[in-house]
N, CA, C and O atoms as a GROMACS GRO file, in nm:
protein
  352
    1UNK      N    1   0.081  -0.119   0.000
    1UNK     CA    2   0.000   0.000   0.000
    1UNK      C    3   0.085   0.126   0.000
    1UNK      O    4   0.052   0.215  -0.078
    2UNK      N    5   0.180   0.142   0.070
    2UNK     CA    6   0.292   0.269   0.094
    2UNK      C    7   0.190   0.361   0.183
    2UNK      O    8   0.070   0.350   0.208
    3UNK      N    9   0.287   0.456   0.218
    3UNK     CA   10   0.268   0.611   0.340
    3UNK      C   11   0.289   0.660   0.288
    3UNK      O   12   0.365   0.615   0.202
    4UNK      N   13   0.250   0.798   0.281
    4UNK     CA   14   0.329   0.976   0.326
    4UNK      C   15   0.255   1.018   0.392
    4UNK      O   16   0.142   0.989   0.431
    5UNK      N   17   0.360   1.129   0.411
    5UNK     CA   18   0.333   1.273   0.509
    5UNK      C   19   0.384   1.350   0.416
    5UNK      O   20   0.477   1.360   0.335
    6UNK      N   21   0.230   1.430   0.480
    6UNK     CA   22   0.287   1.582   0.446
    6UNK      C   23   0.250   1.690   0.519
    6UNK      O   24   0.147   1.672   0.584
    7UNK      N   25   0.306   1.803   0.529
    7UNK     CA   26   0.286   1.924   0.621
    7UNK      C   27   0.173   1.991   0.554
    7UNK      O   28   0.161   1.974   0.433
    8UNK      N   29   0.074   2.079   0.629
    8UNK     CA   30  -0.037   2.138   0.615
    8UNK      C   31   0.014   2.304   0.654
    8UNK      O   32  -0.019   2.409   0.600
    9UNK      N   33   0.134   2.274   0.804
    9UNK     CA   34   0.114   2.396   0.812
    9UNK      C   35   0.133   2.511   0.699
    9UNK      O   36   0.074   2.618   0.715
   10UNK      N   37   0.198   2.493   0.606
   10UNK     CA   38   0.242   2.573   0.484
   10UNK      C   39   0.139   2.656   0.414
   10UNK      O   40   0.152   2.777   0.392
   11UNK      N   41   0.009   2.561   0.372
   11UNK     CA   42  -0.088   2.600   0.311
   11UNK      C   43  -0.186   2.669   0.414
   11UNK      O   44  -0.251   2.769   0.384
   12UNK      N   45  -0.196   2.588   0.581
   12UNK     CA   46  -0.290   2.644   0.635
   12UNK      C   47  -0.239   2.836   0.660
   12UNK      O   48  -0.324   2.924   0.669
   13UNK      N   49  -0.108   2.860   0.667
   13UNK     CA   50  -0.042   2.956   0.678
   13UNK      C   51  -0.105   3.097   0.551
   13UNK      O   52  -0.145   3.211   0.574
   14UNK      N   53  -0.089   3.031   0.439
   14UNK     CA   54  -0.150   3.087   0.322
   14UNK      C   55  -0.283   3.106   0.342
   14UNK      O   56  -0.302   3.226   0.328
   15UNK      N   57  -0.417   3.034   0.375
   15UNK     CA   58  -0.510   3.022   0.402
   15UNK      C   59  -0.550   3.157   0.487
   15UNK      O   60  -0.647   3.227   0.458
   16UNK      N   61  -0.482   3.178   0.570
   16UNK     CA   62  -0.482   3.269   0.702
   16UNK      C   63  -0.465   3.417   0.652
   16UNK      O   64  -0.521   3.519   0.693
   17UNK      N   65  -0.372   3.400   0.551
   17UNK     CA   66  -0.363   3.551   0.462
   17UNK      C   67  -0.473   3.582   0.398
   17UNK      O   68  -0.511   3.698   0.380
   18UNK      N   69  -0.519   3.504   0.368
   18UNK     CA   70  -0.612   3.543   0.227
   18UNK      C   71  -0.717   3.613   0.200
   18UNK      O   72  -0.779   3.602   0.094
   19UNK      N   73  -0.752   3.707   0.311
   19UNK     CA   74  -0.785   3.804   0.294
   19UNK      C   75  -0.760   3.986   0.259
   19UNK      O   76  -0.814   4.095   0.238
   20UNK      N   77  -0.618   3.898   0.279
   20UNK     CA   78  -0.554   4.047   0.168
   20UNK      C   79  -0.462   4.008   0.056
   20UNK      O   80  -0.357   4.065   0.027
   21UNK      N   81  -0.520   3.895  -0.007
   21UNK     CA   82  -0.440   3.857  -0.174
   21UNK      C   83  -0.581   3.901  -0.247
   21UNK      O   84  -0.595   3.823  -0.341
   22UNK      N   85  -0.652   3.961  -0.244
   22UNK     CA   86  -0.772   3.993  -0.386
   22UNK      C   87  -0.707   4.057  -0.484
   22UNK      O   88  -0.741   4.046  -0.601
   23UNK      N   89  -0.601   4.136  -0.442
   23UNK     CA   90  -0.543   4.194  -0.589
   23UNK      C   91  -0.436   4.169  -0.626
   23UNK      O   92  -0.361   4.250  -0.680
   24UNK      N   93  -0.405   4.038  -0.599
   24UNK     CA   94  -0.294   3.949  -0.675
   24UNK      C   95  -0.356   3.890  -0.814
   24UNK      O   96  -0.473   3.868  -0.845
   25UNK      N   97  -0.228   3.870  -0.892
   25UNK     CA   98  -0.315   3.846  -1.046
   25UNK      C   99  -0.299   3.697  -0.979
   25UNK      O  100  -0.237   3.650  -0.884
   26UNK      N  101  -0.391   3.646  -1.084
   26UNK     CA  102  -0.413   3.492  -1.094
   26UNK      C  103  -0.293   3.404  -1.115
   26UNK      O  104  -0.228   3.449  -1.210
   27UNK      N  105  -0.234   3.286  -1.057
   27UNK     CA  106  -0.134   3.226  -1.116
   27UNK      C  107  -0.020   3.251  -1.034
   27UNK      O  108   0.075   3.186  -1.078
   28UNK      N  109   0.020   3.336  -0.906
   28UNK     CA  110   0.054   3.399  -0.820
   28UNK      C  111   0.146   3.254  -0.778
   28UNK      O  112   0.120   3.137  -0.807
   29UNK      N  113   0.216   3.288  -0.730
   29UNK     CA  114   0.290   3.192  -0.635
   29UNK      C  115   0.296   3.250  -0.513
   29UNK      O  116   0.384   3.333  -0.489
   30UNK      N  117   0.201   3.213  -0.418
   30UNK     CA  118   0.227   3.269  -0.268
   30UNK      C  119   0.357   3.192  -0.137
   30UNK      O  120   0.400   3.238  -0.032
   31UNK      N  121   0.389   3.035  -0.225
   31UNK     CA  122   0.473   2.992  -0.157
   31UNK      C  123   0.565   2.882  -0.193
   31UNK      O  124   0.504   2.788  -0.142
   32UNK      N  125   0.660   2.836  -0.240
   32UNK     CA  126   0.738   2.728  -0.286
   32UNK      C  127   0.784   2.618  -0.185
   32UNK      O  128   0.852   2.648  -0.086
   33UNK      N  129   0.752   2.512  -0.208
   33UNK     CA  130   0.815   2.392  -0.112
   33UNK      C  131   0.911   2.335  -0.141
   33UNK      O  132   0.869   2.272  -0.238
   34UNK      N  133   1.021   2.306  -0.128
   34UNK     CA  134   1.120   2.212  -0.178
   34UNK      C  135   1.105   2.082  -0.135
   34UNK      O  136   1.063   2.076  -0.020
   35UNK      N  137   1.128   1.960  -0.195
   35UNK     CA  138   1.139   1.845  -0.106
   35UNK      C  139   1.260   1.836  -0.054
   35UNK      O  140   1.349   1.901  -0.109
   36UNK      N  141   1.290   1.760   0.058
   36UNK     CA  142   1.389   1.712   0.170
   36UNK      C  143   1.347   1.588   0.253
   36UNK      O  144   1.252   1.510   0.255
   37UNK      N  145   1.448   1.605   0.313
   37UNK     CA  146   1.441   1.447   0.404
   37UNK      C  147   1.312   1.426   0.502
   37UNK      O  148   1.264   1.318   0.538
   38UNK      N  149   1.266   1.566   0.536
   38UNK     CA  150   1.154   1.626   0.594
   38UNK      C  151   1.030   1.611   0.557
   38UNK      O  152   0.944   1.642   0.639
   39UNK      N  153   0.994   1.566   0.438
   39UNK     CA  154   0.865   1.552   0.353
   39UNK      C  155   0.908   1.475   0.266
   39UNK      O  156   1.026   1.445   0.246
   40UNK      N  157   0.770   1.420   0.182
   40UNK     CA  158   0.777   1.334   0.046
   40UNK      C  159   0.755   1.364  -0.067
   40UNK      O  160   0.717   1.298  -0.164
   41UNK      N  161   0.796   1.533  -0.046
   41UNK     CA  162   0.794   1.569  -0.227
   41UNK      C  163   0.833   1.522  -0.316
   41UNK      O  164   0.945   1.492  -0.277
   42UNK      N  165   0.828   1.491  -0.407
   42UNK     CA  166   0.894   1.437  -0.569
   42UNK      C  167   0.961   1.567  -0.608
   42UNK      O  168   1.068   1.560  -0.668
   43UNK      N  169   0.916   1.663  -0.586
   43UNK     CA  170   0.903   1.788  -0.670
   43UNK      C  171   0.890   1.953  -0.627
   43UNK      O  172   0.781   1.997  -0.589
   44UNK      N  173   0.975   2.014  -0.635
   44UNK     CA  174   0.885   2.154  -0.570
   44UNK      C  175   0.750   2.155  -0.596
   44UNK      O  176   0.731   2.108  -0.708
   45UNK      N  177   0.633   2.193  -0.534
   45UNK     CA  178   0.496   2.230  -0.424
   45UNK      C  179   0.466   2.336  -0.450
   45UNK      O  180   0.545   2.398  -0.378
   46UNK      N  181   0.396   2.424  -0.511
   46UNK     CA  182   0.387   2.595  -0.508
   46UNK      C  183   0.237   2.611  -0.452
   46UNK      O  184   0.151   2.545  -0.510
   47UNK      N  185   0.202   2.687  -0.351
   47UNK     CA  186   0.076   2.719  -0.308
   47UNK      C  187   0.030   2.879  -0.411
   47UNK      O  188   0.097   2.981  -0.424
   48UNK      N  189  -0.065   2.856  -0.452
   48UNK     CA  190  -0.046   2.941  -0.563
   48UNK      C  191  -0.272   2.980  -0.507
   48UNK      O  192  -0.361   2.910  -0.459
   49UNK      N  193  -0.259   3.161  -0.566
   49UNK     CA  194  -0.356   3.194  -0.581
   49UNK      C  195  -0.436   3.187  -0.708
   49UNK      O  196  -0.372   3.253  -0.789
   50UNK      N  197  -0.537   3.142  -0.761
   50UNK     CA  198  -0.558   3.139  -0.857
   50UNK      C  199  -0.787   3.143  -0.874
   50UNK      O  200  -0.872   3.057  -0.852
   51UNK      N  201  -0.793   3.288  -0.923
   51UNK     CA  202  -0.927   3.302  -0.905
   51UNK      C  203  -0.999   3.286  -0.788
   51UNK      O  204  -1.113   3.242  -0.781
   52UNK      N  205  -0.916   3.331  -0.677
   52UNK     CA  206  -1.004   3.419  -0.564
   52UNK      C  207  -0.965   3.260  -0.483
   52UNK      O  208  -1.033   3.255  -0.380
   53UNK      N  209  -0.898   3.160  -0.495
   53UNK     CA  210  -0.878   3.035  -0.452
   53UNK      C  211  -0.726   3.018  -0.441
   53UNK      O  212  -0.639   3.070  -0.511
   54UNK      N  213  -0.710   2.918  -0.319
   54UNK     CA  214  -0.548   2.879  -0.240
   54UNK      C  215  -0.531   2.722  -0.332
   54UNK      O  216  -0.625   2.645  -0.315
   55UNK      N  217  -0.477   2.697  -0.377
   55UNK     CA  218  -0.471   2.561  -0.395
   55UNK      C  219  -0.318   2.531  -0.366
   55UNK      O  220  -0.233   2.619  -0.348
   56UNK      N  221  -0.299   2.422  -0.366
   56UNK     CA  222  -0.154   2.338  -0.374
   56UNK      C  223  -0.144   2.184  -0.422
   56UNK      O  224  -0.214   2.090  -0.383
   57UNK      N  225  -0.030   2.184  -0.525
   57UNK     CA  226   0.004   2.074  -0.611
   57UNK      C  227   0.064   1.989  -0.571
   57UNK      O  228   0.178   2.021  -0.604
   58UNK      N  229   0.073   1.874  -0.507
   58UNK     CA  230   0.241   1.777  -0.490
   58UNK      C  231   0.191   1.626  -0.538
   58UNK      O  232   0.085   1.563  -0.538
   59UNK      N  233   0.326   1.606  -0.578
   59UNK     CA  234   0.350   1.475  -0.610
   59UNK      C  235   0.424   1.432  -0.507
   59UNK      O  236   0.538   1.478  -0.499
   60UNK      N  237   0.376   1.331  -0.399
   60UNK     CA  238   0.438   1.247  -0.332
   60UNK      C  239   0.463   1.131  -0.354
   60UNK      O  240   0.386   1.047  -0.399
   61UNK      N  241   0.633   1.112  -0.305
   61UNK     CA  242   0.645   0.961  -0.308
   61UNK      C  243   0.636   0.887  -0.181
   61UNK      O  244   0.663   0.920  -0.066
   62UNK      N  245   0.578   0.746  -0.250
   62UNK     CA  246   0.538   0.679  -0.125
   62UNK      C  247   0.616   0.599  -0.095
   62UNK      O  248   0.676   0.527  -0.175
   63UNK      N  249   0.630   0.600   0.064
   63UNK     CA  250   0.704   0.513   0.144
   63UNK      C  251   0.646   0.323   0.178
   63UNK      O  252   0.544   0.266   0.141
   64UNK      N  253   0.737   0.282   0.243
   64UNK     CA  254   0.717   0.144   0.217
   64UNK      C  255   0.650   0.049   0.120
   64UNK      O  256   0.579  -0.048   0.147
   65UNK      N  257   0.695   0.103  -0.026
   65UNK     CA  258   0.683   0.028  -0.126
   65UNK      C  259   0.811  -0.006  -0.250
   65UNK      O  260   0.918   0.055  -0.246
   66UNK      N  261   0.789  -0.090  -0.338
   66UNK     CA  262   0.904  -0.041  -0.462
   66UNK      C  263   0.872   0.086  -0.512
   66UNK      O  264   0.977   0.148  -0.528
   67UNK      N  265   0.821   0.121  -0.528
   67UNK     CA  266   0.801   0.267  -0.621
   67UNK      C  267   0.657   0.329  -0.608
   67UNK      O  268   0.571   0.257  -0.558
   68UNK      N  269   0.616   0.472  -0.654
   68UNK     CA  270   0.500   0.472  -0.620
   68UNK      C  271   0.460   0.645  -0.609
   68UNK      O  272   0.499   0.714  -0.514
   69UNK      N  273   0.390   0.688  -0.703
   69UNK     CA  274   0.367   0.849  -0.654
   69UNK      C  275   0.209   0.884  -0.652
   69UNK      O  276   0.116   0.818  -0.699
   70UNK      N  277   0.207   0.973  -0.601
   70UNK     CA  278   0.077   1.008  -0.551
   70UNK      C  279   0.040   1.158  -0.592
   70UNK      O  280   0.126   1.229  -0.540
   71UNK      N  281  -0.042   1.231  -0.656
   71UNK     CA  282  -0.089   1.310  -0.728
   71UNK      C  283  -0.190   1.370  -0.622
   71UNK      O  284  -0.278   1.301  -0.568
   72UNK      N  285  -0.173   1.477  -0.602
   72UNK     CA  286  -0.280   1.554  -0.482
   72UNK      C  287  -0.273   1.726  -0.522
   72UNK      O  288  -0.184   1.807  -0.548
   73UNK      N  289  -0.425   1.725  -0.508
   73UNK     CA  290  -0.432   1.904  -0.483
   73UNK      C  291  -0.485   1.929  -0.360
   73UNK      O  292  -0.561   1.852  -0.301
   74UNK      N  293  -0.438   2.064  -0.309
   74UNK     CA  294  -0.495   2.056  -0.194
   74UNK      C  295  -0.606   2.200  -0.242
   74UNK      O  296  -0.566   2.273  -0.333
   75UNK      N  297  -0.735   2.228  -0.179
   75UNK     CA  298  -0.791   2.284  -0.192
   75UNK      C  299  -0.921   2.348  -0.094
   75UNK      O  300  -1.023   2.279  -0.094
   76UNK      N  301  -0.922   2.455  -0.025
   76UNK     CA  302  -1.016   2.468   0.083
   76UNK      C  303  -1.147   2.478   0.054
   76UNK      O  304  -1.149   2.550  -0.046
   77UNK      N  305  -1.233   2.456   0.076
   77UNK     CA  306  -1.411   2.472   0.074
   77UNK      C  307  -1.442   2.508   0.197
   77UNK      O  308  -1.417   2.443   0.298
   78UNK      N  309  -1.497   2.610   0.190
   78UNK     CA  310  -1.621   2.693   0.356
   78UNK      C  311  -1.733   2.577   0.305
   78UNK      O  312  -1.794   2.528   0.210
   79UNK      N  313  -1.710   2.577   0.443
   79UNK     CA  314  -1.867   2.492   0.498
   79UNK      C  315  -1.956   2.595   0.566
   79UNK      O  316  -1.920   2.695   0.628
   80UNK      N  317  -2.090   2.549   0.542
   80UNK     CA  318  -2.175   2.646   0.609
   80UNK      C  319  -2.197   2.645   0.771
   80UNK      O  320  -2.201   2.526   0.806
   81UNK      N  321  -2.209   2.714   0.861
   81UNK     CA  322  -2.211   2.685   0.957
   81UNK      C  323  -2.084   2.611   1.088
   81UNK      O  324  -2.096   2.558   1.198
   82UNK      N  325  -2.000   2.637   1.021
   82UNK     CA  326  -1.856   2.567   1.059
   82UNK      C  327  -1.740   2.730   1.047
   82UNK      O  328  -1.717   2.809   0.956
   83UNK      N  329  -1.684   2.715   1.216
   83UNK     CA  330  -1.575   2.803   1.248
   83UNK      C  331  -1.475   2.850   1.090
   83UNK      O  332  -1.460   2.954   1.025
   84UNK      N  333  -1.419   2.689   1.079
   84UNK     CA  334  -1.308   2.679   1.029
   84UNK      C  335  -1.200   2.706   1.046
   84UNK      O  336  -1.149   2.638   1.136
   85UNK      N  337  -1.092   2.824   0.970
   85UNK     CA  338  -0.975   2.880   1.030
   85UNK      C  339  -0.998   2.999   1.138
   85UNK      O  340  -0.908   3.064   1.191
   86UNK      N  341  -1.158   3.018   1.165
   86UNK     CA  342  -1.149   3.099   1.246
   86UNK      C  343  -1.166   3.089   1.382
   86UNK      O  344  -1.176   3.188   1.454
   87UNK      N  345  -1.174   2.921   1.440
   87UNK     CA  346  -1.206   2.893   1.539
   87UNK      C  347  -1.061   2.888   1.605
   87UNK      O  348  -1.064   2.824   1.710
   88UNK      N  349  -0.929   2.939   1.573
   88UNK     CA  350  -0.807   2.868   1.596
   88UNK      C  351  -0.758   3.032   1.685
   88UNK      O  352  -0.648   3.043   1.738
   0.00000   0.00000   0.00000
């Protein structure tokens, strides 16, 4: 089956700003990840603004297998009725 990890705080960090990126153009890079021994990047990670939205890209590789990558966006949705980042 394989593992990873990966860190949140990066994006939740971005998340927390984002009420003063509205007049960033689209396509923005708000943050670059490198991989290291520390995470399972394949690949630099860019948390990027794009149409009023935070997203983030990585390809992780997975642990305890022969080989193996994993394709993920990360992406926030408000729920109705739910704190969210503002309960923190």
């Amino acid at each position: 089956m394989g593992r990873a990890e990966i860190d949140l705080k990066p994006y939740i960090a971005a998340l927390k700003m984002a009420k003063g990126l509205h007049n960033l153009p689209n396509n923005c890079a708000l943050k670059r990840i490198k991989p290291s021994q520390n995470n399972c990047l394949s690949n630099e990670s860019s948390i990027i603004w794009e149409n009023g939205k935070i997203t983030q890209d990585m390809r992780i590789k997975l642990k305890n297998v022969e080989c193996g990558e994993l394709l993920i966006q990360l992406d926030w949705n408000e729920t109705p009725n739910c704190k969210g980042l503002e309960s923190e």
